[in-house]
C-alpha positions as CSV (number, residue, x, y, z in Angstrom):
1,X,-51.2,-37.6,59.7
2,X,-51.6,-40.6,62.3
3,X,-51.8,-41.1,65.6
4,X,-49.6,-43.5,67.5
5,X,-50.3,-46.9,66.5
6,X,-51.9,-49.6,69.5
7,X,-51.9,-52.8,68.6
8,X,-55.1,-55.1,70.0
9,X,-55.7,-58.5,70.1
10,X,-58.9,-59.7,69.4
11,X,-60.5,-63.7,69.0
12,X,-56.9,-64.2,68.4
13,X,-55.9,-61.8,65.6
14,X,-53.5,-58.8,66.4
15,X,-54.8,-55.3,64.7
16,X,-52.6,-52.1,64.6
17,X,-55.4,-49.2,65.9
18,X,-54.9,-45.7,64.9
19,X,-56.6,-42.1,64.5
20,X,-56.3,-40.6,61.0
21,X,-56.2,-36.5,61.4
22,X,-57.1,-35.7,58.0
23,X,-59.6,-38.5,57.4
24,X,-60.8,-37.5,61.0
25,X,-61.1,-41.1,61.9
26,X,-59.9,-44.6,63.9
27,X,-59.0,-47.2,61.8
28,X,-57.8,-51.1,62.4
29,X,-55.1,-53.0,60.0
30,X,-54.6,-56.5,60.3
31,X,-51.3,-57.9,59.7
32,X,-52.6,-58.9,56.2
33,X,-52.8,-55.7,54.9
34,X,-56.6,-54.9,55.0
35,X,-57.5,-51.5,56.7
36,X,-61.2,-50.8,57.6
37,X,-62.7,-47.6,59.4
38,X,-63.5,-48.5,62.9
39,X,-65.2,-44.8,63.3
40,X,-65.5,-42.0,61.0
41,X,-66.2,-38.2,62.0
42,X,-65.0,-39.3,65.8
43,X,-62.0,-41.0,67.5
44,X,-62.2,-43.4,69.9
45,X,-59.2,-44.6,72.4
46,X,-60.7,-46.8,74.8
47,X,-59.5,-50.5,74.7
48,X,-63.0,-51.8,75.4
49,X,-64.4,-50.0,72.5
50,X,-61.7,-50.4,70.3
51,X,-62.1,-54.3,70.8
52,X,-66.0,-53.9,70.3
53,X,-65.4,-51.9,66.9
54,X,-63.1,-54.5,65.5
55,X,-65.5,-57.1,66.7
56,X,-68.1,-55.5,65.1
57,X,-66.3,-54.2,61.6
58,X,-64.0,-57.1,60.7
59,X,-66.1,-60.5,62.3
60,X,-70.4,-58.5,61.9
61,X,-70.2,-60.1,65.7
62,X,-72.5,-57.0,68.1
């Protein structure tokens, strides 16, 4: 079950952001396809650290 789907811009690239209920987790999809955990066993909602989790998880920037 997901939450409502954001969608983020970040260096450019547009992510859908999303909290997982049963995975218990907030998770990022580019428009590629590719789907990567942004934060497991916690959500997180704030734009500021959505945009530092994708920085962090999809371009190793910190």
């Amino acid at each position: 079950m997901k939450s409502a789907i954001k969608t983020i811009t970040v260096n450019g690239q547009e992510f859908q952001v999303f909290s997982d209920f049963i995975k218990r987790g907030t998770f990022a999809e580019t428009l590629d396809g590719e789907i990567k955990a942004l934060s497991l066993g916690g959500y997180i909602s704030a734009p500021a650290t959505i945009k530092k989790a994708i920085k962090r998880v999809f371009f190793g920037l910190f």
